[in-house]
C-alpha atoms as a printed R data frame, in Angstrom:
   type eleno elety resid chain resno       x      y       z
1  ATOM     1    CA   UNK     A     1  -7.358 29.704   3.982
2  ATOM     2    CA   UNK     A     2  -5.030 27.184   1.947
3  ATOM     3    CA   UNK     A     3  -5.634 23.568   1.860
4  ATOM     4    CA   UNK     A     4  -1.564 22.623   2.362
5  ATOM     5    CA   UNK     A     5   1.384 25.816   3.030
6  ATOM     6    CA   UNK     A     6   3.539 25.187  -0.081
7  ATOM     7    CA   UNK     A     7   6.273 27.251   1.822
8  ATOM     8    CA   UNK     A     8   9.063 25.312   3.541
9  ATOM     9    CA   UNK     A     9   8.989 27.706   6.843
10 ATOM    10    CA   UNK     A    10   4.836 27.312   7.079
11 ATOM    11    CA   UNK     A    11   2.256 30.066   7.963
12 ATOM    12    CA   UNK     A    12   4.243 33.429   9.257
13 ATOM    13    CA   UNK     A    13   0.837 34.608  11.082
14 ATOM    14    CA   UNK     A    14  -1.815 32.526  13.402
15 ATOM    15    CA   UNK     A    15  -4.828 33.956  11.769
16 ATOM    16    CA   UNK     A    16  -6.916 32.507   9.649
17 ATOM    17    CA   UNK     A    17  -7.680 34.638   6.076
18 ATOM    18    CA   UNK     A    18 -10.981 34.927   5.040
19 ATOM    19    CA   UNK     A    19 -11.703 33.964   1.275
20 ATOM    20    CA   UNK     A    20  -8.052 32.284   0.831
21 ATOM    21    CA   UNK     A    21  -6.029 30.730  -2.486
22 ATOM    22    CA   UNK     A    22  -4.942 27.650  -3.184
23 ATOM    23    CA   UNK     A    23  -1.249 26.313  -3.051
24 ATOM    24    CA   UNK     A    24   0.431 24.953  -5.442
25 ATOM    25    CA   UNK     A    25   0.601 21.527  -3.222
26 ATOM    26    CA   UNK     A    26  -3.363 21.879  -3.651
27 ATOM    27    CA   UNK     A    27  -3.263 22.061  -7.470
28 ATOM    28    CA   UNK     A    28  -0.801 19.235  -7.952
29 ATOM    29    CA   UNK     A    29  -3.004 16.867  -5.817
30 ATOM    30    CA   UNK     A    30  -6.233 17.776  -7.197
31 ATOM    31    CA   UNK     A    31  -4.416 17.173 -10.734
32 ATOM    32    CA   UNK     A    32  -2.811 14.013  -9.825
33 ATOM    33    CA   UNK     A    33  -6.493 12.814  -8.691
34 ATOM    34    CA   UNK     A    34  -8.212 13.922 -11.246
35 ATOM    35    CA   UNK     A    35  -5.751 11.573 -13.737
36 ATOM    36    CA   UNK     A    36  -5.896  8.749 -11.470
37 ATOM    37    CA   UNK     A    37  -9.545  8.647 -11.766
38 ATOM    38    CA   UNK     A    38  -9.159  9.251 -15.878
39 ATOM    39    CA   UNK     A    39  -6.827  6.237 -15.780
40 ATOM    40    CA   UNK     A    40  -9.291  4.224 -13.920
41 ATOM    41    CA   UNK     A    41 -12.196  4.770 -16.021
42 ATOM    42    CA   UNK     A    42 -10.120  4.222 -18.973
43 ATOM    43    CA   UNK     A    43  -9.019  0.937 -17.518
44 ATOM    44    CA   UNK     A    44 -12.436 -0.131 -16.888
45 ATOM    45    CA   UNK     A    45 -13.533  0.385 -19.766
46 ATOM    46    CA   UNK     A    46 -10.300 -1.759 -21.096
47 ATOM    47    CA   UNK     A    47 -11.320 -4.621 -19.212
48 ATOM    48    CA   UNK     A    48 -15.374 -4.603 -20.269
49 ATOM    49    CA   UNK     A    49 -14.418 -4.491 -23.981
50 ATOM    50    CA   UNK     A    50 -12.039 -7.589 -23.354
51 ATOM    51    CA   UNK     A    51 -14.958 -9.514 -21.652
């Protein structure tokens, strides 16, 4: 079953699949999350050396 539809017109069947994929909406979040937290822990680690 995907996380988001990345298709403009949505789901064209009501059932659910069974072992599903991810979108592409998926991937971009999970990517954008996984650099926020980089940035964050760099940033951290900016501010203790400056301390």
């Amino acid at each position: 079953m995907d996380l988001f539809d990345g298709e403009l017109g949505g789901r064209d069947d009501n059932h659910a699949d069974v072992g599903g994929s991810c979108s592409w909406v998926t991937v971009v979040i999970v990517g954008f999350l996984v650099l926020v937290v980089v940035l964050a822990n760099w940033l951290w680690d900016q501010l203790h050396r400056l301390i």
